[in-house]
Backbone as JSON Lines, residues from 0, in Angstrom:
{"i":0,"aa":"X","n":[-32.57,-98.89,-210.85],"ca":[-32.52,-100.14,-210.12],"c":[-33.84,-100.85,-210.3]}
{"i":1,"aa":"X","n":[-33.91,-102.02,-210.82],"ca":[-35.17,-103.11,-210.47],"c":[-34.71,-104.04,-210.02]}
{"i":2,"aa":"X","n":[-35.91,-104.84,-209.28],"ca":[-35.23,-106.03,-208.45],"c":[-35.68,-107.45,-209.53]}
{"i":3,"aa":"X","n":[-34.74,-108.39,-209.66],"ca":[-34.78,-109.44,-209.81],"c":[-33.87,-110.73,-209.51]}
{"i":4,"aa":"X","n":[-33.71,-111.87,-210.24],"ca":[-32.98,-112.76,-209.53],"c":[-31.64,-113.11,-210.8]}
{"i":5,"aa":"X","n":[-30.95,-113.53,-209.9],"ca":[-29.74,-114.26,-210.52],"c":[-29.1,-116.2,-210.26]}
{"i":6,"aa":"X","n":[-28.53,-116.36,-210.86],"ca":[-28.34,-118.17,-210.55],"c":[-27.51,-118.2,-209.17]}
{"i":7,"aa":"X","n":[-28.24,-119.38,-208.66],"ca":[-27.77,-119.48,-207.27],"c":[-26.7,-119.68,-206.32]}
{"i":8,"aa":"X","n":[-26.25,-118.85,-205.59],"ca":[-25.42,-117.8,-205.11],"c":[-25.03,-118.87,-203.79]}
{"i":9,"aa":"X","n":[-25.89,-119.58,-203.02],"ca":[-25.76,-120.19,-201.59],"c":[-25.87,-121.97,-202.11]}
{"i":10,"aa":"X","n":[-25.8,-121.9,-202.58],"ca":[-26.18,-123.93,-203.25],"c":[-27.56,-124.18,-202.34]}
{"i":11,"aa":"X","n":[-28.32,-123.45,-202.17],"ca":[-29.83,-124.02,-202.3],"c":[-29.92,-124.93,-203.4]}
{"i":12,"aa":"X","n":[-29.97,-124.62,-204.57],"ca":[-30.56,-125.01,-205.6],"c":[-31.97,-123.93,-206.45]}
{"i":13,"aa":"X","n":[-31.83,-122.52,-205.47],"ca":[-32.8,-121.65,-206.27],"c":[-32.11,-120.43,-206.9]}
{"i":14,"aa":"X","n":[-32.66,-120.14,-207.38],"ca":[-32.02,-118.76,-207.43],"c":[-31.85,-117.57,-206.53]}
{"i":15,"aa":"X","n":[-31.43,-116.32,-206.56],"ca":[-31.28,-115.67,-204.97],"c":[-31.4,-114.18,-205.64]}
{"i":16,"aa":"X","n":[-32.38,-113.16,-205.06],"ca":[-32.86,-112.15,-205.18],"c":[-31.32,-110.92,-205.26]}
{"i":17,"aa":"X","n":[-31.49,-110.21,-206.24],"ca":[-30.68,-109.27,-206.77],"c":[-31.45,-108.03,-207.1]}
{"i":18,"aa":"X","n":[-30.57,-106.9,-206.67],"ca":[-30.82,-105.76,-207.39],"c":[-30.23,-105.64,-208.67]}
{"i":19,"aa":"X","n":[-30.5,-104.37,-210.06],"ca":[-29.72,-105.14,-211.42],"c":[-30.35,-103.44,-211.28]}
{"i":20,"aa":"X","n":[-29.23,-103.15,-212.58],"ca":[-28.71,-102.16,-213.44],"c":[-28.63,-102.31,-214.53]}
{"i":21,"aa":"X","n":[-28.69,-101.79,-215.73],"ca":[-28.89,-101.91,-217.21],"c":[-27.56,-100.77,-217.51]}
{"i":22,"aa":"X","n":[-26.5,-100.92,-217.87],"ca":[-25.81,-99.9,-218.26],"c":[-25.13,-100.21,-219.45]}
{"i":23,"aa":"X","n":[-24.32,-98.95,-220.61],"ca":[-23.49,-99.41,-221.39],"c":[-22.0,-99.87,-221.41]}
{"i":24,"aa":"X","n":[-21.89,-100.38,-222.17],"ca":[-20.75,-101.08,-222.35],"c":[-19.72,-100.52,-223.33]}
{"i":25,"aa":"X","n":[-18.69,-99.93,-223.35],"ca":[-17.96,-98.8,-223.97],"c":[-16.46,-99.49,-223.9]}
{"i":26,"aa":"X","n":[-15.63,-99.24,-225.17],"ca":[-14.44,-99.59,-225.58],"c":[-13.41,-98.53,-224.86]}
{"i":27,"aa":"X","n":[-12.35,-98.94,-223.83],"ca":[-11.81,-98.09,-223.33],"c":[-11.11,-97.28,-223.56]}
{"i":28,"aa":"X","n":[-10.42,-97.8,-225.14],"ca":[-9.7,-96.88,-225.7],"c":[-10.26,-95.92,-226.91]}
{"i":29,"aa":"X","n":[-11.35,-96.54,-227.03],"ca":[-12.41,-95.18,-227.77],"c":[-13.34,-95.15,-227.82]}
{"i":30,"aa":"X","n":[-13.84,-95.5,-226.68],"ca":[-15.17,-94.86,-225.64],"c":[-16.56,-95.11,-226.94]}
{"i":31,"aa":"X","n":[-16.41,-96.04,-228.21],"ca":[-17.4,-96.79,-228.61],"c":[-18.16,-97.66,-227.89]}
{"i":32,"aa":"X","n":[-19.3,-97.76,-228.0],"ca":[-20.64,-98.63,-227.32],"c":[-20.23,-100.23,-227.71]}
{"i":33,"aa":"X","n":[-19.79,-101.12,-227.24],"ca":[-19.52,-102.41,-227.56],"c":[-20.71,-103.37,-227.31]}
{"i":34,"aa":"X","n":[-21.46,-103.01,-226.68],"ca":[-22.66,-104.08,-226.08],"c":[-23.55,-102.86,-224.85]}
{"i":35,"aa":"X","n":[-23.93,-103.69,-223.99],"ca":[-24.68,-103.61,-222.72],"c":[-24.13,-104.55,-221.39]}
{"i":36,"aa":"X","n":[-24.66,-104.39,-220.23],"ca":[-24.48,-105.18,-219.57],"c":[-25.45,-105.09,-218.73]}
{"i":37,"aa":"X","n":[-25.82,-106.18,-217.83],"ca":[-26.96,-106.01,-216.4],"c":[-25.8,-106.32,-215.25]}
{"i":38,"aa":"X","n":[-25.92,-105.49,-214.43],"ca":[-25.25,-105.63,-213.22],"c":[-26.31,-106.02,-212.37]}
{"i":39,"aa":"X","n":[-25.46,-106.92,-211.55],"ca":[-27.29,-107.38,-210.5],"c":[-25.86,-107.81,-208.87]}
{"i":40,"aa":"X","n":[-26.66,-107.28,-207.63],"ca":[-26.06,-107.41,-206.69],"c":[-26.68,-108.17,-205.81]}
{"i":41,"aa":"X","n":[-26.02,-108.74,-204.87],"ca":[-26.92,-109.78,-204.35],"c":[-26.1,-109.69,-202.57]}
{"i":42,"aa":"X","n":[-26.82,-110.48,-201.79],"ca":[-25.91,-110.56,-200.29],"c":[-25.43,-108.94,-199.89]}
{"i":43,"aa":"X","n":[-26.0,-107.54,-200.02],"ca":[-25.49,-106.55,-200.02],"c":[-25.43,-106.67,-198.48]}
{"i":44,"aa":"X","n":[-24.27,-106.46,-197.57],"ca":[-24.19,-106.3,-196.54],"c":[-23.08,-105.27,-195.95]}
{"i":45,"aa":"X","n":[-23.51,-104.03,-195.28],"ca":[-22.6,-103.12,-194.67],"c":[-21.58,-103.65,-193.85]}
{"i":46,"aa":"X","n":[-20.58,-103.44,-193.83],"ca":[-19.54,-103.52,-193.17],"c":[-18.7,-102.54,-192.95]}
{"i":47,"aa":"X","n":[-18.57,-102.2,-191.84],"ca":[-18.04,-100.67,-191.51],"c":[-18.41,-99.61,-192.15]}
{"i":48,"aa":"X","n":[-18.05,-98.88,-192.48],"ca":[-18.22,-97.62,-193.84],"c":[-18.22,-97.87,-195.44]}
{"i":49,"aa":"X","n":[-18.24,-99.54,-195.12],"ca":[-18.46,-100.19,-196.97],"c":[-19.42,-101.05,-196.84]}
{"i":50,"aa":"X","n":[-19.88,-101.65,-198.11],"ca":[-20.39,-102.63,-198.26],"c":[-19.84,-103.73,-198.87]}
{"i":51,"aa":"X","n":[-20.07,-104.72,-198.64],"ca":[-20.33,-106.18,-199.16],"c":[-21.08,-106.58,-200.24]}
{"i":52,"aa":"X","n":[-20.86,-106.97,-201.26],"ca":[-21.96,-107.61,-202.01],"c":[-21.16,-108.71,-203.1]}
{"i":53,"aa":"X","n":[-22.21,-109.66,-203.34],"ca":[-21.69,-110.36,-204.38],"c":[-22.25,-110.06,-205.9]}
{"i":54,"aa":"X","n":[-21.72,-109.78,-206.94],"ca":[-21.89,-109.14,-208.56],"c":[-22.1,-110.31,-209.37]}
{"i":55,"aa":"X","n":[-23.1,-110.19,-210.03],"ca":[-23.41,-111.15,-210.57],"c":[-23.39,-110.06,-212.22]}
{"i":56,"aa":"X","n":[-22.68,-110.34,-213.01],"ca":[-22.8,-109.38,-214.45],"c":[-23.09,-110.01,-215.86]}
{"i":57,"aa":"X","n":[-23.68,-109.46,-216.2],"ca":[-24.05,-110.41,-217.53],"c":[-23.64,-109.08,-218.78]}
{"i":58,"aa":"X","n":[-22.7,-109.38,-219.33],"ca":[-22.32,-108.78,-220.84],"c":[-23.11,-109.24,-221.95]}
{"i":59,"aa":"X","n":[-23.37,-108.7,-222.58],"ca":[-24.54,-108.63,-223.68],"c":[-23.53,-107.62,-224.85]}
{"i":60,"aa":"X","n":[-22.75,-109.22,-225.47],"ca":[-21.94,-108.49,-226.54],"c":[-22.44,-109.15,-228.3]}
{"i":61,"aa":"X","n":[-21.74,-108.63,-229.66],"ca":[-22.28,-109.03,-230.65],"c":[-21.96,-110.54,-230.57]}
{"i":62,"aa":"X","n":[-21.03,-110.82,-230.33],"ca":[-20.39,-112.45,-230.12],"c":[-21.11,-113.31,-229.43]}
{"i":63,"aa":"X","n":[-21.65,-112.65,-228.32],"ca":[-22.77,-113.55,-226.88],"c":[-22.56,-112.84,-225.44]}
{"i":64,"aa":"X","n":[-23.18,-113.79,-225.16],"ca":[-23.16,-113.25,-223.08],"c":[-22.76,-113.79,-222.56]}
{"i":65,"aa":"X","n":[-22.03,-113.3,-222.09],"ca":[-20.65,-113.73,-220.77],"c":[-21.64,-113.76,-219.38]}
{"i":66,"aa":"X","n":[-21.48,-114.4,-218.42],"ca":[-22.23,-114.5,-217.22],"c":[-20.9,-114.41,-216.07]}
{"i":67,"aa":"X","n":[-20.31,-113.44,-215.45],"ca":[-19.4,-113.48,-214.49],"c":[-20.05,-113.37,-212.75]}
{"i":68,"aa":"X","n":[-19.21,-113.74,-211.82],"ca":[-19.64,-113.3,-210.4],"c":[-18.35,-113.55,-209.9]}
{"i":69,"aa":"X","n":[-18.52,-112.28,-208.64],"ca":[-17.73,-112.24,-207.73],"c":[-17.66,-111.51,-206.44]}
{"i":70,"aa":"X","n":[-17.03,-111.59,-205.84],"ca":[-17.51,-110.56,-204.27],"c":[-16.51,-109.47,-204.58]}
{"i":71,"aa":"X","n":[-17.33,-108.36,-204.35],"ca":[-17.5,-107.07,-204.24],"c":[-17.22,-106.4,-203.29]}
{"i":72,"aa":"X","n":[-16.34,-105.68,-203.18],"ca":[-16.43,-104.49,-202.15],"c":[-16.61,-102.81,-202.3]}
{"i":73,"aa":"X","n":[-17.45,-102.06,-201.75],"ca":[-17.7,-100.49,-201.96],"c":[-17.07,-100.04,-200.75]}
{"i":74,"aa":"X","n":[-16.39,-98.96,-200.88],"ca":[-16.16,-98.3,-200.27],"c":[-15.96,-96.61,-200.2]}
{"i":75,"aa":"X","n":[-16.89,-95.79,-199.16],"ca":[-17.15,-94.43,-199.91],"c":[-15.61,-93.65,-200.21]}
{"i":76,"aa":"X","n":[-15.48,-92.77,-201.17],"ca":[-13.59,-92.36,-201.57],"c":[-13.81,-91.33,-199.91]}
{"i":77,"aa":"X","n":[-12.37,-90.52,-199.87],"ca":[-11.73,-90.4,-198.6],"c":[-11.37,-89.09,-199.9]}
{"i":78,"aa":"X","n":[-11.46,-88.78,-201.12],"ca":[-11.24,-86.94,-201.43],"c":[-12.48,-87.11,-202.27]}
{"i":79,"aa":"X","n":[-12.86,-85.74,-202.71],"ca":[-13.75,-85.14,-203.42],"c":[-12.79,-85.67,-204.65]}
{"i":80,"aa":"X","n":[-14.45,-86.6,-205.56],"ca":[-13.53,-87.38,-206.88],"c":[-14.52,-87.18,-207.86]}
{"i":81,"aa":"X","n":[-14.01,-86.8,-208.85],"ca":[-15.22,-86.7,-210.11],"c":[-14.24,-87.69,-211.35]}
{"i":82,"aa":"X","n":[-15.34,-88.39,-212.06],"ca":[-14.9,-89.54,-213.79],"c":[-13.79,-88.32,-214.54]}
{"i":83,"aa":"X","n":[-13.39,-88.57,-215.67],"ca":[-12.77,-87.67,-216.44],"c":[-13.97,-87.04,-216.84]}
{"i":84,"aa":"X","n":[-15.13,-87.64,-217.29],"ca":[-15.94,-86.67,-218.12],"c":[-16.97,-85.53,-216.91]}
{"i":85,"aa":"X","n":[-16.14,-86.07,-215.93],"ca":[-17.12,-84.56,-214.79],"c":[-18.35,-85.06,-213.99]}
{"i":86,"aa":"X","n":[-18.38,-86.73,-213.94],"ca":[-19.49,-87.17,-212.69],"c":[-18.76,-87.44,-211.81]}
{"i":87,"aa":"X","n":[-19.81,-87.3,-210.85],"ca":[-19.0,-86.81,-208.9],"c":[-19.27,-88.56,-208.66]}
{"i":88,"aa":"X","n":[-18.57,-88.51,-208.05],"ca":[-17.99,-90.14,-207.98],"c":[-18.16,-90.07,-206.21]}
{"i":89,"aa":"X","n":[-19.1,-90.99,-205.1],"ca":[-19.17,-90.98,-204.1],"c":[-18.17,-92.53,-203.62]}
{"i":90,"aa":"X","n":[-17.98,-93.63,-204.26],"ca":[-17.67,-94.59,-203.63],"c":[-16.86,-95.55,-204.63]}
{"i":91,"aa":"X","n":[-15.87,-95.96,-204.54],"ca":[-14.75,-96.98,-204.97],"c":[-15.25,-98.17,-205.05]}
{"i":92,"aa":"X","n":[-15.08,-99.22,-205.88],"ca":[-15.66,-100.46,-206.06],"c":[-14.58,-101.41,-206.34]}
{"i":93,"aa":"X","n":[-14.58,-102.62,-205.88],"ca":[-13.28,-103.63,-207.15],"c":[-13.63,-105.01,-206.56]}
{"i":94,"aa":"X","n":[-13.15,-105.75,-207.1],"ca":[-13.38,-107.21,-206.84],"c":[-12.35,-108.35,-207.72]}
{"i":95,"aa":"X","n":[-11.24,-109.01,-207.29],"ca":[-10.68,-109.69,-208.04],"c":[-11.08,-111.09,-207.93]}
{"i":96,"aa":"X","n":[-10.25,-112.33,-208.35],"ca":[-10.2,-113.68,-207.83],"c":[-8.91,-114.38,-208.58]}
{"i":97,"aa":"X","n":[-8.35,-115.52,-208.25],"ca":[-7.96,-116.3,-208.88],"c":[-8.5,-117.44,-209.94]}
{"i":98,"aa":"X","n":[-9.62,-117.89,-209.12],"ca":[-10.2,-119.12,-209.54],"c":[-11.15,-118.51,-210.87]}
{"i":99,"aa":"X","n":[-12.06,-119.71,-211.2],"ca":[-12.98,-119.24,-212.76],"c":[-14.06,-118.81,-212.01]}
{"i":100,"aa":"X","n":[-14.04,-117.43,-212.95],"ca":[-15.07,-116.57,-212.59],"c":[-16.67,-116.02,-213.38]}
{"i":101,"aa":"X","n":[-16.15,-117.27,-214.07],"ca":[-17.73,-117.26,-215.26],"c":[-18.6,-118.18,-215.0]}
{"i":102,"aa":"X","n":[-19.65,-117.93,-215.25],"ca":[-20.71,-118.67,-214.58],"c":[-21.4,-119.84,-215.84]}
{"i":103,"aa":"X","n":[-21.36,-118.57,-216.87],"ca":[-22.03,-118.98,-217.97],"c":[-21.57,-118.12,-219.37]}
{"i":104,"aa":"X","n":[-21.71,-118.62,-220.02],"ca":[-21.89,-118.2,-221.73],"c":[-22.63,-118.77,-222.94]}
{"i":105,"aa":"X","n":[-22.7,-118.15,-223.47],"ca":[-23.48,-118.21,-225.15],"c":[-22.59,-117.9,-226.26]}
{"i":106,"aa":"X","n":[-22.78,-118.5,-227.72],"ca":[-22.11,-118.15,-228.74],"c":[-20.99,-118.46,-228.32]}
{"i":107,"aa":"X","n":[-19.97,-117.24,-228.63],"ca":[-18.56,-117.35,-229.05],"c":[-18.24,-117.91,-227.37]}
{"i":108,"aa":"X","n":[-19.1,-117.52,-226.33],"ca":[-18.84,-117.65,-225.05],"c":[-18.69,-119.05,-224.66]}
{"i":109,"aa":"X","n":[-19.5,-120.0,-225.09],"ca":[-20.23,-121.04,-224.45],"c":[-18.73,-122.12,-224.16]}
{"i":110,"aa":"X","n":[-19.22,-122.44,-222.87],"ca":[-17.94,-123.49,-222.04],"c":[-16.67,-122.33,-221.89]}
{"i":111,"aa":"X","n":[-16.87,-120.94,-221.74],"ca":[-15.55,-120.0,-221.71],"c":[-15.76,-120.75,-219.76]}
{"i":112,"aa":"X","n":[-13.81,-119.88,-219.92],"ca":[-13.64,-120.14,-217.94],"c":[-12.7,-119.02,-218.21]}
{"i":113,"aa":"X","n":[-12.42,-118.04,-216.77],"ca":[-11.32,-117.44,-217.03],"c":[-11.48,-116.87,-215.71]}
{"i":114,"aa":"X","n":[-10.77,-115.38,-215.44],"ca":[-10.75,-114.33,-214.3],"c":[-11.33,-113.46,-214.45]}
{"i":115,"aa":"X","n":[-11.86,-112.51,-213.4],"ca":[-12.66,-111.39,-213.61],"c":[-11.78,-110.41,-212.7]}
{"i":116,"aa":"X","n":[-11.42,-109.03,-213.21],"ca":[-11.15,-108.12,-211.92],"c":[-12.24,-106.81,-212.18]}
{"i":117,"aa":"X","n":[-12.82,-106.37,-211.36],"ca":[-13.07,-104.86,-211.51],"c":[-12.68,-103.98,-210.93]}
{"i":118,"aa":"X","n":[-12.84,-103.12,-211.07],"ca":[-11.95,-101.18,-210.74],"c":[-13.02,-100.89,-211.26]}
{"i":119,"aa":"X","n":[-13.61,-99.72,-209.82],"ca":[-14.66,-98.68,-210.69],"c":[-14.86,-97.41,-209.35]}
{"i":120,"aa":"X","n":[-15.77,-96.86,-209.96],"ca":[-16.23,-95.9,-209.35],"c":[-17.32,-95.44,-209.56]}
{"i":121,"aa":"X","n":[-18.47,-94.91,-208.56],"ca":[-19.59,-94.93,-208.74],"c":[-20.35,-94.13,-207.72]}
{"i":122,"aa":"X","n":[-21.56,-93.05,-208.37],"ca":[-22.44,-92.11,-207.44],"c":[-23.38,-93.21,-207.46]}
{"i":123,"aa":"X","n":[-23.69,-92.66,-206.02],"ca":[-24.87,-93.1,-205.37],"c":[-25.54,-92.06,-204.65]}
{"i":124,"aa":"X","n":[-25.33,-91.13,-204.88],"ca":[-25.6,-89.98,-204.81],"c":[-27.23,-89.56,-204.34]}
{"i":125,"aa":"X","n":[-27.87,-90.4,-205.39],"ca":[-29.84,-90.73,-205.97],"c":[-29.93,-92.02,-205.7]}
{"i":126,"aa":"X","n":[-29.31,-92.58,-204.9],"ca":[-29.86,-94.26,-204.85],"c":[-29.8,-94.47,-203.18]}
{"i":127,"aa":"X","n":[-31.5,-94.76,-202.72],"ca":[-31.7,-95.33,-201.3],"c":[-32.37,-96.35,-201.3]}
{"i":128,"aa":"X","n":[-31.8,-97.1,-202.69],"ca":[-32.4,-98.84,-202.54],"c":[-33.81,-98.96,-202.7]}
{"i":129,"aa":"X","n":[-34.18,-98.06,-203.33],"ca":[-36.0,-98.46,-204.09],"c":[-35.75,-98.54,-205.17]}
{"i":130,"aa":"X","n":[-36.75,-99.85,-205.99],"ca":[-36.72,-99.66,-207.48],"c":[-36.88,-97.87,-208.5]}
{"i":131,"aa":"X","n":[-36.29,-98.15,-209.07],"ca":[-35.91,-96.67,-209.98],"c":[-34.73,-96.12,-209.59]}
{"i":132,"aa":"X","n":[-34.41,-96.06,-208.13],"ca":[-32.93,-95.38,-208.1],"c":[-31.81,-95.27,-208.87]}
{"i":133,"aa":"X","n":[-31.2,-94.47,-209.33],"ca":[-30.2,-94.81,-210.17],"c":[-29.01,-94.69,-209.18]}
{"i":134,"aa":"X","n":[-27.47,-95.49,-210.14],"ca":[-26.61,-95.27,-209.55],"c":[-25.77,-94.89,-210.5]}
{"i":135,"aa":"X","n":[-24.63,-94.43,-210.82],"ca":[-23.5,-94.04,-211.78],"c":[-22.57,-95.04,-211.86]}
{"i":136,"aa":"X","n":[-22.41,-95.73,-212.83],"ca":[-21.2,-96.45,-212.87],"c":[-19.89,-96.01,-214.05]}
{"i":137,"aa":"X","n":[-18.99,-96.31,-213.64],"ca":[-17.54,-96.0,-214.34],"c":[-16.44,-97.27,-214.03]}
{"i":138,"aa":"X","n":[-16.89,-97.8,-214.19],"ca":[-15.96,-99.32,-213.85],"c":[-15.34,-99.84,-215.25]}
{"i":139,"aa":"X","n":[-14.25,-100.07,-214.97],"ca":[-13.24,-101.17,-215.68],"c":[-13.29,-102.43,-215.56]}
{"i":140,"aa":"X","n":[-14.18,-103.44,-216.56],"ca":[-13.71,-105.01,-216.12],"c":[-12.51,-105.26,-216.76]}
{"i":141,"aa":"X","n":[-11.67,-106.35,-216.65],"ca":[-10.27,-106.63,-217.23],"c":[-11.11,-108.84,-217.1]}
{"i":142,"aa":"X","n":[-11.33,-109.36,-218.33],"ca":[-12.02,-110.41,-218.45],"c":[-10.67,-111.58,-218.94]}
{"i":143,"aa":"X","n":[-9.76,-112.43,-218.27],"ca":[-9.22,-112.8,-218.99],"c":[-9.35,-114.52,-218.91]}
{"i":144,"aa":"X","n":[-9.92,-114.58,-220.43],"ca":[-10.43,-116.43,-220.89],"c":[-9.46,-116.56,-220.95]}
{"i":145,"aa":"X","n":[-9.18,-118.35,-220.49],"ca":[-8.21,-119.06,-220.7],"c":[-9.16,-120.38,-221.21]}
């Protein structure tokens, strides 16, 4: 985890402080490296036994960078859950919308609009919100441009 910022989230007109993640980006049906991505969270707020947050993601593919956001919900799982490949999985993640969920793009991206959903799962196992913490991610985006 390091902290930095993402484009603005409240219509101030500034930008608005995020936590961000550096993770890979993998083809689901054969688990090839396709890019990178920065995950960056912003507005993290508990609510009951979950959290709140809004996702701000930036894909970093050969084509360009996709810029998506959306609100987020965590919630810790309810059985003992491990990934297929054997990481212990503490908390459920997803976030859909109707409306356009891209913020921004480059290259093949630039002027894209479309939907974002995620499905994931993720330890937090080592993460109490100081820079360096790590967290585990295993999430599915499903990105569809129109």
């Amino acid at each position: 985890m390091y902290e930095s910022t993402v484009p603005d989230i409240d219509g101030d007109g500034h930008d608005d402080a995020a936590i961000c993640f550096d993770v890979e980006l993998h083809d689901a049906k054969n688990r090839r490296q396709v890019g990178t991505a920065t995950d960056c969270l912003s507005n993290v707020t508990p609510v009951g036994t979950g959290i709140a947050l809004t996702g701000t993601t930036y894909f970093h593919l050969p084509q360009g960078t996709l810029v998506t956001r959306g609100n987020t919900t965590v919630q810790p799982v309810l059985h003992n859950t491990m990934t297929p490949s054997g990481q212990t999985v503490t908390h459920i993640t997803g976030a859909s919308g109707t409306g356009n969920a891209i913020l921004w793009g480059s290259n093949r991206f630039d002027g894209a609009m479309g939907t974002v959903r995620l499905s994931g799962m993720v330890d937090m196992t080592n993460f109490a919100g100081n820079p360096g913490d790590p967290i585990a991610f295993d999430c599915l985006f499903v990105i569809d441009l129109y």
